[in-house]
N, C-alpha and C positions, 0 to 999 in steps of 0.2 A: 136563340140560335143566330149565329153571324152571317146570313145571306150576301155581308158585303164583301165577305173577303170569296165568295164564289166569282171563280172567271170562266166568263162569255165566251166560245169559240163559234164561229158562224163556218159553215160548211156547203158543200151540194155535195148529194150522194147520189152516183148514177143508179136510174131505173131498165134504161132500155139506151141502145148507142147514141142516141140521139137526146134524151132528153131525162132532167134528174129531178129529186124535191131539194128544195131549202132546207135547211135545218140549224139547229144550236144545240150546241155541247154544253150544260152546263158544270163546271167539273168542281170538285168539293176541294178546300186549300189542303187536304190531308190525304193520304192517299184512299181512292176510293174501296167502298168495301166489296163494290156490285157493279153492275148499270142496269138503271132503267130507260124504256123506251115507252113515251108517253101514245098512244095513239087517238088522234083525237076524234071529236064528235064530228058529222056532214059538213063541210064546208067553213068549219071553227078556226081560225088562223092560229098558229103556235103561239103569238103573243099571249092567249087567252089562258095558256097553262104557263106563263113564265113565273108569280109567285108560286105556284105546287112545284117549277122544276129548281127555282131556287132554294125554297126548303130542302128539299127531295138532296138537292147537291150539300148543302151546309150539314144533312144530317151524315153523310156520307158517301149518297150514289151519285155514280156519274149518270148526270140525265141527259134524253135526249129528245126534243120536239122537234115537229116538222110539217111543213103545210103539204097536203097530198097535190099533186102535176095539176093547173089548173087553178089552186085555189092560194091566196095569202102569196108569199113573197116565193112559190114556185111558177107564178103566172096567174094569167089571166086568164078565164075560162074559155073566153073567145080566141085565145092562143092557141088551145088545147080542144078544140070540137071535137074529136074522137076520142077522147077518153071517157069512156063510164065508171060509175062505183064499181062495177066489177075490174075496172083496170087498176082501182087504188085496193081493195081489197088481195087478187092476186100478182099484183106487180109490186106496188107501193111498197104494203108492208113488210112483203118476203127482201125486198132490195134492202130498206133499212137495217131488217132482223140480219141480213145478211152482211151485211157494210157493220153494224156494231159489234157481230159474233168475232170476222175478222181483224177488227182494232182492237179490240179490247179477249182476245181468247182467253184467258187466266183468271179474268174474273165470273162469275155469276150473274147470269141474265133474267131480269124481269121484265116485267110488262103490264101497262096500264091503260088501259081504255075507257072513254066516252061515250057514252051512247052508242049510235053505229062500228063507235071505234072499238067495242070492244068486242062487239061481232068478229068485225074487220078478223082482229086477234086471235082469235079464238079457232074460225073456220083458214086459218093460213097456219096454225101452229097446231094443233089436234089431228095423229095422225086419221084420217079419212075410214077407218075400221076398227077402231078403239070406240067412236059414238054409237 
């Protein structure tokens, strides 16, 4: 698979008025067939899934990482002293899940999680009386 002809876009996706995550669009040279939204492990920078997001994009999805407010290239924790895992779990990922349903509407939306991250996932996208 050709990972080299996948192109980089770098982005910030607001969270709240004041402050957003970092993120990378990986996008596949052919038109894509889906998007994925990787969600990562506690504290794991996006760099850490960039080989799975360039697969991921070469095979055909447009992928998406992101470091949550606080950690990797969305700040510095000590930027961010108020925020908790429950601010990346109900803020983070619904802003993302939100920012990629709106660019991308026509295609088909997945989602991938890490450890915590796929907690994260799970309890922000399963409606709350369906468990």
């Amino acid at each position: 698979m050709d990972t080299q002809a996948v192109i980089r876009e770098h982005v910030r996706i607001p969270v709240t008025v004041r402050d957003g995550v970092a993120a990378t669009i990986y996008k596949p040279s052919q038109q894509p067939v889906g998007v994925m939204l990787v969600h990562s492990a506690t504290a794991t920078p996006q760099g850490f899934y960039r080989a799975f997001a360039e697969y991921a994009a070469a095979a055909g999805l447009l992928t998406i990482t992101y470091d949550f407010r606080g950690t990797g290239l969305s700040g510095e924790a000590k930027a961010h002293p108020q925020i908790r895992m429950r601010d990346w779990i109900q803020q983070d990922v619904a802003a993302v899940a939100d920012w990629a349903a709106g660019r991308y509407p026509n295609l088909p939306h997945y989602a991938i999680g890490h450890s915590v991250g796929d907690t994260r996932w799970y309890w922000t996208t399963v409606p709350r009386n369906s468990a």
